[in-house]
SEBA-104188 format. One record per residue (C-alpha): residue in one letter; x, y, z. Coordinates in steps of 0.25 Angstrom, whole numbers, plus 2048, in hexadecimal, padded with zeros to 3 digits. Example, Ala and Ser with C-alpha at 12.3 -4.5 7.8 and 13.67 -1.06 7.14 Angstrom:
SEBA-104188
r residu: A; px: 831; py: 7EE; pz: 81F;
r residu: S; px: 837; py: 7FC; pz: 81D;
This chain:
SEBA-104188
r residu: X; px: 800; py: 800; pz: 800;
r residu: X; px: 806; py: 80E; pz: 7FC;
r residu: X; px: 809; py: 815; pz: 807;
r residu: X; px: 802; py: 823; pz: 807;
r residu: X; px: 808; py: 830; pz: 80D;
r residu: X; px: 801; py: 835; pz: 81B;
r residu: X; px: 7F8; py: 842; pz: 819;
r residu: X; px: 7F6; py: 848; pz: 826;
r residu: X; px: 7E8; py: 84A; pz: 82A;
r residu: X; px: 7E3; py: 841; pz: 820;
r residu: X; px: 7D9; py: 834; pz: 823;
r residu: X; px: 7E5; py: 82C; pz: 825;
r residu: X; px: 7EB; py: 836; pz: 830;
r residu: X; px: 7DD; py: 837; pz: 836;
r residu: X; px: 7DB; py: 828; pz: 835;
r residu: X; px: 7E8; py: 826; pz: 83C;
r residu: X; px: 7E5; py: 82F; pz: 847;
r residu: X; px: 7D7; py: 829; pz: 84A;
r residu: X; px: 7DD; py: 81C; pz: 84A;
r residu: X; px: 7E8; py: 81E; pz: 853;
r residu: X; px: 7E1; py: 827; pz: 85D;
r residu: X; px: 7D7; py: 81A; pz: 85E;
r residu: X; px: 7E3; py: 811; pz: 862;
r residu: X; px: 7E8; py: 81C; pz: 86B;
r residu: X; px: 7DB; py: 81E; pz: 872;
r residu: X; px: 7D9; py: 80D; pz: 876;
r residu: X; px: 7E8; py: 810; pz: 87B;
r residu: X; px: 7E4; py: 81B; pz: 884;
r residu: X; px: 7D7; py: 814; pz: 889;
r residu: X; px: 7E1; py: 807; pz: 88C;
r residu: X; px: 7EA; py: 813; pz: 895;
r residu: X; px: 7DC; py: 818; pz: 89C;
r residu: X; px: 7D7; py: 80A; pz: 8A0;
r residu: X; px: 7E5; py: 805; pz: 8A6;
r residu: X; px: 7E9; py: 7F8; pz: 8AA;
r residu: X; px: 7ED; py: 7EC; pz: 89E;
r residu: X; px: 7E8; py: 7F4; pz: 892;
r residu: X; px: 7F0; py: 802; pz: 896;
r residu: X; px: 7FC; py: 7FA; pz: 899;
r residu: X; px: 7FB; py: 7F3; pz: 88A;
r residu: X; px: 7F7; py: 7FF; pz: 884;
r residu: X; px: 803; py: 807; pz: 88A;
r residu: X; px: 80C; py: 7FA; pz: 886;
r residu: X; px: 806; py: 7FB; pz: 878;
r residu: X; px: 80A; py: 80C; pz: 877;
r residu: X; px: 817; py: 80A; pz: 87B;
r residu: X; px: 81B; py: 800; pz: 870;
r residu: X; px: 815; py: 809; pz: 869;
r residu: X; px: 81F; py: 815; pz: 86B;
r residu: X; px: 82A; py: 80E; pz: 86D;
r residu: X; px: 82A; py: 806; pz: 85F;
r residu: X; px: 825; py: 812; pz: 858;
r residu: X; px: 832; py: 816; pz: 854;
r residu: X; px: 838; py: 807; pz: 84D;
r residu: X; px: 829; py: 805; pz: 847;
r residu: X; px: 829; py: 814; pz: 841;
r residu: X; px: 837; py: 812; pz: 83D;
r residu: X; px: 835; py: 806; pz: 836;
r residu: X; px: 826; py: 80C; pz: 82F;
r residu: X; px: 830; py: 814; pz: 828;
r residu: X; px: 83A; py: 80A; pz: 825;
r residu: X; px: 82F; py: 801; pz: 81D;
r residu: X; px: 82B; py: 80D; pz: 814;
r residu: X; px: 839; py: 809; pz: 80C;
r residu: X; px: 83E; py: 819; pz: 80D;
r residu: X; px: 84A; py: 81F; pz: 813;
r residu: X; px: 848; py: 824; pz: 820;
r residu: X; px: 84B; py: 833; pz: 827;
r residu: X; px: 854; py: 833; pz: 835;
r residu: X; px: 847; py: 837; pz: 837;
r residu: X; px: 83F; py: 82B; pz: 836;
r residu: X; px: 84B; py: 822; pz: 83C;
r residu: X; px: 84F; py: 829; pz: 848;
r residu: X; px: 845; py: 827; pz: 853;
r residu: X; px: 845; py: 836; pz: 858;
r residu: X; px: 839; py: 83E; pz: 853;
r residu: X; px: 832; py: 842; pz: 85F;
r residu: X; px: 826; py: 838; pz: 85D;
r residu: X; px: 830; py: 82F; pz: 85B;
r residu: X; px: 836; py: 832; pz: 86C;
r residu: X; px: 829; py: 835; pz: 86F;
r residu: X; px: 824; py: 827; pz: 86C;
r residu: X; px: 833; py: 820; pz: 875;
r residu: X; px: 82D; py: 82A; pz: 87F;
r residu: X; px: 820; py: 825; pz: 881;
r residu: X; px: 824; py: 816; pz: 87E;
r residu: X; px: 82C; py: 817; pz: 88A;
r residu: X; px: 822; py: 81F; pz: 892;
r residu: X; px: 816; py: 816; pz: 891;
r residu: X; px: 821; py: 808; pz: 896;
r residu: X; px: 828; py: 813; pz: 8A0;
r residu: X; px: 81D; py: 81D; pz: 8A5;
r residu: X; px: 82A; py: 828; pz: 8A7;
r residu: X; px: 823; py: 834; pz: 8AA;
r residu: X; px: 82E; py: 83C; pz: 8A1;
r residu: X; px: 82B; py: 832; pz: 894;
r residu: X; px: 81C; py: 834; pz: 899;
r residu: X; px: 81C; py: 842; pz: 899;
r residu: X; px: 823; py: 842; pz: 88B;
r residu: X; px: 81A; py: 838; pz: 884;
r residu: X; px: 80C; py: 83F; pz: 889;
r residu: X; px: 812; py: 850; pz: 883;
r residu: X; px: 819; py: 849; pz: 877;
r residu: X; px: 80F; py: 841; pz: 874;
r residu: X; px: 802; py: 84A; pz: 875;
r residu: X; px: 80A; py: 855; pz: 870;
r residu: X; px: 813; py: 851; pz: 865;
r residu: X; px: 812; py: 843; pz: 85E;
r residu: X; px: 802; py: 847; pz: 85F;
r residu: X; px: 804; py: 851; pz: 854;
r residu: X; px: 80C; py: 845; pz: 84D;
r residu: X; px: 7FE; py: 840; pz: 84C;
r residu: X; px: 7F9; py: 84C; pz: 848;
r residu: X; px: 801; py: 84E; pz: 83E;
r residu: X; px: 80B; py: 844; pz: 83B;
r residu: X; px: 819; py: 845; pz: 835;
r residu: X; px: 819; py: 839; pz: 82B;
r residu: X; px: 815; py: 837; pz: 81D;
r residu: X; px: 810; py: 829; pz: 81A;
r residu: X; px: 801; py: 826; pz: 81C;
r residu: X; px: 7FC; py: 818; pz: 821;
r residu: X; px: 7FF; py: 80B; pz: 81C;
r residu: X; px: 80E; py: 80F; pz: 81E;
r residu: X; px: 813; py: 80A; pz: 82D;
r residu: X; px: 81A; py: 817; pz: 82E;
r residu: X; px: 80B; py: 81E; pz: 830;
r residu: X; px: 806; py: 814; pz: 83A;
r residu: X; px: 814; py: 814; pz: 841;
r residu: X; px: 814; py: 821; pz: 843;
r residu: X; px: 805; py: 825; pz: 848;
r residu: X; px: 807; py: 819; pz: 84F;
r residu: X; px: 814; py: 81E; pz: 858;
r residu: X; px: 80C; py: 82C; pz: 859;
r residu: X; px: 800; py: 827; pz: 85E;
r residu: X; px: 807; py: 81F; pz: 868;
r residu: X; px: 80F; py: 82C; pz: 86D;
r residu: X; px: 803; py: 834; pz: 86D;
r residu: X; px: 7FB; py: 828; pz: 874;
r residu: X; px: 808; py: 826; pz: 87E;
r residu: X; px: 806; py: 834; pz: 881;
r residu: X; px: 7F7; py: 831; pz: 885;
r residu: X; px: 7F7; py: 825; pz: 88A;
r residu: X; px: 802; py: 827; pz: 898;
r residu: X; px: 7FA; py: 834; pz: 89E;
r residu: X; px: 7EC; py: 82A; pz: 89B;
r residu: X; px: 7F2; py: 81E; pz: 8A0;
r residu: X; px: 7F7; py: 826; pz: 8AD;
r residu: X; px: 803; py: 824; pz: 8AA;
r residu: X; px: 80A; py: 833; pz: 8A9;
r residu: X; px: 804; py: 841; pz: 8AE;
r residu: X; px: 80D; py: 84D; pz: 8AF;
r residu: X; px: 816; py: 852; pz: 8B9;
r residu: X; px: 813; py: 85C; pz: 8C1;
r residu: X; px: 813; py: 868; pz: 8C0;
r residu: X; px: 809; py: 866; pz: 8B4;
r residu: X; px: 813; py: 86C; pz: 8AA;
r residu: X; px: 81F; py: 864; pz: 8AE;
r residu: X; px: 81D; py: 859; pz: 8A4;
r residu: X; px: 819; py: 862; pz: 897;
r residu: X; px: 826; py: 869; pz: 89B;
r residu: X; px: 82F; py: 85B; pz: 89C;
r residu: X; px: 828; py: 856; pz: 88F;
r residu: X; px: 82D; py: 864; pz: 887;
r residu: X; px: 83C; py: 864; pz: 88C;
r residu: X; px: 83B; py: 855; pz: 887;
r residu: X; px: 835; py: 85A; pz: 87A;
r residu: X; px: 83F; py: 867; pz: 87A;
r residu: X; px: 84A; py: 85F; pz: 87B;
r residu: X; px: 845; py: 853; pz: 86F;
r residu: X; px: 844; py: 85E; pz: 867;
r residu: X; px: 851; py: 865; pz: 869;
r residu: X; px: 859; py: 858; pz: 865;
r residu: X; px: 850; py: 854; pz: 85A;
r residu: X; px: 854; py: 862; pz: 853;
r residu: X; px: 862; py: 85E; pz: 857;
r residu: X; px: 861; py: 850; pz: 850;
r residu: X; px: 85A; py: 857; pz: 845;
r residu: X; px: 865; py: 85F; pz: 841;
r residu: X; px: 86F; py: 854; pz: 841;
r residu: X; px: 868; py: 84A; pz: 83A;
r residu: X; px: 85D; py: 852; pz: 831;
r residu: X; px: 852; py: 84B; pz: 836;
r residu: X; px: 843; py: 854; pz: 83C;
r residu: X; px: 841; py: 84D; pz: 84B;
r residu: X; px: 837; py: 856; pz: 850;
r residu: X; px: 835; py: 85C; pz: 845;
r residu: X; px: 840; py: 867; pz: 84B;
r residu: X; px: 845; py: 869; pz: 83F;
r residu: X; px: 83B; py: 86C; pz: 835;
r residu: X; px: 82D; py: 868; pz: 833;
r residu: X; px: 826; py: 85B; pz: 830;
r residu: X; px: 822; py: 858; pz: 823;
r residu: X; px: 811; py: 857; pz: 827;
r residu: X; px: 80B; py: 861; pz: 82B;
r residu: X; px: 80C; py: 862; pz: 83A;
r residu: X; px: 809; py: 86D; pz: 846;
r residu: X; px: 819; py: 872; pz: 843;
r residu: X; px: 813; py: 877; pz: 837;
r residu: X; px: 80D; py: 882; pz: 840;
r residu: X; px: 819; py: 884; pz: 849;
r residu: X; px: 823; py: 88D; pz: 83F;
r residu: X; px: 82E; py: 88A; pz: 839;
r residu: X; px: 83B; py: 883; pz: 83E;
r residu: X; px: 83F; py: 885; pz: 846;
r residu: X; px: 837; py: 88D; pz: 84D;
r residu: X; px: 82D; py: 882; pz: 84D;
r residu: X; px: 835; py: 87B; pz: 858;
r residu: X; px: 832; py: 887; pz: 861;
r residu: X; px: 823; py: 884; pz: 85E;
r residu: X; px: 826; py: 876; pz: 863;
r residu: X; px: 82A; py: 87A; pz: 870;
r residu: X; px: 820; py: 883; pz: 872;
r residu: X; px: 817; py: 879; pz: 86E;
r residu: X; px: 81B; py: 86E; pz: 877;
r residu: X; px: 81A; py: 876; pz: 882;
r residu: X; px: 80D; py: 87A; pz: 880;
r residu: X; px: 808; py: 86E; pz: 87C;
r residu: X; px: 810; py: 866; pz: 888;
r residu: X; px: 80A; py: 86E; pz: 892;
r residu: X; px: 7FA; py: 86D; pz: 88C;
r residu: X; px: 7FB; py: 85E; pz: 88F;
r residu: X; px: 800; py: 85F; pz: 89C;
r residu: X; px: 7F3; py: 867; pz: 89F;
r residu: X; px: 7EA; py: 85C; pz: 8A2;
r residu: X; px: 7F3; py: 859; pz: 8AF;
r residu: X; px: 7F4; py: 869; pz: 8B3;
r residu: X; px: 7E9; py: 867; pz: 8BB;
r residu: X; px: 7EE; py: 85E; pz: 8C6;
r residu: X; px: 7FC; py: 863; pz: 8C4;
r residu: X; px: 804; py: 86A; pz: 8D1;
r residu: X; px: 813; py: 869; pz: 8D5;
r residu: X; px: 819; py: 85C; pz: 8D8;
r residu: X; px: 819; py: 85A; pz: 8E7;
């Protein structure tokens, strides 16, 4: 079967998202009720994330074309994002926690949005990399439902963890960028769908728009906790 390029917000896109926010939904109910299922469901998110990386690497691999560093190194920040929350869900670190949930809502949910690839459904490639995504994004979800991870206090002291984290990914992905030509982060130009950088002005005064961003948007997810939040005794 020819493999058809990926038009986002097309039927396929919308068919994609539908399918896989049904899968991630039965995921999250398992982490409500507890007990054997949320245990089996965790253990299925974490294989997940962690063999999203080889099985994304190998997608690409079966399409016959040569690859970008890009595509072979295993440091786009979906790609960390995804170690990260492998390792939260079999640890429960409150630092690889607190990482997964502001990454995931924040971030590698606007992968889902608007995704960075260019081959459509029946190619591995596509369902390899909705399926890492919603397993981040899911991750992300999933460890605050299953009562699993809540912020530090003061309220803010999370968001403001998860940004340094995210500050300082970016600061190395620009520096690997300019050795080896590659676009981790897309730090050093834009991607080549249309995305939310699109809006965000030109490189690279885009990347300031990221930390402001992050911040913002950081801070916004840590709101639900705000309530009960005081200093730590």
């Amino acid at each position: 079967m020819p493999i058809e390029p990926f038009h986002p917000f097309g039927m396929q896109h919308f068919i994609t998202l539908g399918v896989g926010g049904t899968v991630a939904g039965g995921l999250l109910m398992a982490a409500r009720k507890g007990g054997r299922p949320r245990q089996l469901a965790a253990a299925l998110l974490a294989l997940a994330n962690l063999t999203a990386w080889p099985a994304n690497y190998l997608a690409w691999t079966s399409l016959g074309t040569p690859l970008a560093l890009d595509n072979v190194l295993p440091f786009h920040l979906c790609d960390v994002a995804a170690f990260v929350a492998g390792f939260a869900l079999l640890t429960r670190n409150r630092h690889l926690c607190g990482m997964t949930y502001f990454w995931g809502l924040a971030a590698t949910m606007q992968a889902l949005v608007t995704p960075a690839i260019s081959v459509g459904f029946p190619a591995w490639a596509f369902v390899t990399f909705f399926v890492q995504h919603f397993a981040i994004v899911t991750a992300a979800l999933f460890l605050p439902l299953a009562g699993w991870w809540k912020p530090k206090r003061p309220w803010w002291r999370s968001p403001v963890e998860a940004y340094l984290w995210a500050a300082l990914y970016l600061f190395v992905a620009l520096g690997i960028n300019s050795v080896l030509g590659t676009n981790f982060a897309f730090a050093s130009r834009v991607p080549d769908n249309p995305s939310l950088i699109d809006h965000l002005g030109p490189w690279p005064w885009y990347l300031l728009s990221f930390h402001a961003l992050s911040v913002t948007l950081f801070l916004l997810l840590a709101l639900p906790w705000k309530k009960n939040s005081g200093t730590r005794s």
